[in-house]
N, C-alpha and C positions, 0 to 999 in steps of 0.2 A: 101532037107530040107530047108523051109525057113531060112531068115537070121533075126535074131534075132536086132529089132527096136530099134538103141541107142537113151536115154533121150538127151532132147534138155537142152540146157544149165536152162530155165523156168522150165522145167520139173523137173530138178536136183532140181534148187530152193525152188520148191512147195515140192519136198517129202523131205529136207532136213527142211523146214518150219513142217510141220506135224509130221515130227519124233521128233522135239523139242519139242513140245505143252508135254501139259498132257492128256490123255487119258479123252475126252468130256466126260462120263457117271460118272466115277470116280469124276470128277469135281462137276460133278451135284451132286454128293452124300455128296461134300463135302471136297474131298480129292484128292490131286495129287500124280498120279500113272502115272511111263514113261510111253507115249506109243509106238506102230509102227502104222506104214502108211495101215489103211484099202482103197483098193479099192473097190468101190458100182458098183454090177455087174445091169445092166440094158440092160437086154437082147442079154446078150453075154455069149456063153456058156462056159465050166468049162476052156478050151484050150484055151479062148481067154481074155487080160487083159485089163479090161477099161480103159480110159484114165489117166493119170495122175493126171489130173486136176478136177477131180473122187473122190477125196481122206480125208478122217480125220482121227483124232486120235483116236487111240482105244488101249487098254494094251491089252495084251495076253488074258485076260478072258471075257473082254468082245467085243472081236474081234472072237475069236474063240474056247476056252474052257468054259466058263462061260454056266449055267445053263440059264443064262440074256445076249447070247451076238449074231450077226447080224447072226453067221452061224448055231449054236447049238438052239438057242432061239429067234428066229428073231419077233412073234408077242410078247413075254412079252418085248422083247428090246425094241422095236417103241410102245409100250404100255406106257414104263416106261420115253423115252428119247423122243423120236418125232420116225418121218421117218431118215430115212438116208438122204434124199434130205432135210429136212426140218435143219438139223443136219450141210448137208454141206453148206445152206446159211449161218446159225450162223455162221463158220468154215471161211467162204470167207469174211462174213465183218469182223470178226476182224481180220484178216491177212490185210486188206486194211485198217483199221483204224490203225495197227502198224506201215507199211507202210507210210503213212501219218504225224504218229507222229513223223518217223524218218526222213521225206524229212523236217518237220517243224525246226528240228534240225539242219540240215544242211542247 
């Protein structure tokens, strides 16, 4: 059996950054709902995890119970919110402009 890929110290960062946020979709509708760390599969199949660096916010329903969410409802998701890649730019600058604000502080 393979041995099992420990997160790099970044790695840790980013999904510890994404687990904080609220849940992108919930956002957009208006309201902050926790979410967890969705990975955007792009062409790796069900046994294999994309990168870390792969990764936004999503709550439980609209990650993967939600009639509206990436695994149950994926064209009214990217219908309603964008693409998922389009989701994780948004996702990537503002983690770099917090970033930013907080080296500005120090």
């Amino acid at each position: 059996m393979a041995k099992k890929k420990v997160a790099t110290k970044a790695e840790k960062e980013r999904l510890a950054q994404i687990g904080s946020m609220p849940c992108y979709a919930c956002f957009q509708d208006g309201r902050e709902v926790d979410a967890e760390v969705h990975h955007i599969r792009k062409h790796t199949g069900m046994g294999l995890r994309p990168p870390h660096s792969d990764t936004i916010p999503l709550c439980y329903s609209h990650h993967r119970t939600g009639k509206i969410s990436v695994h149950l409802g994926k064209k009214e998701f990217e219908k309603k919110y964008g693409t998922q890649q389009e989701i994780l730019k948004i996702i990537n600058r503002e983690i770099e402009k917090c970033k930013r604000q907080t080296q500005d502080i120090f």
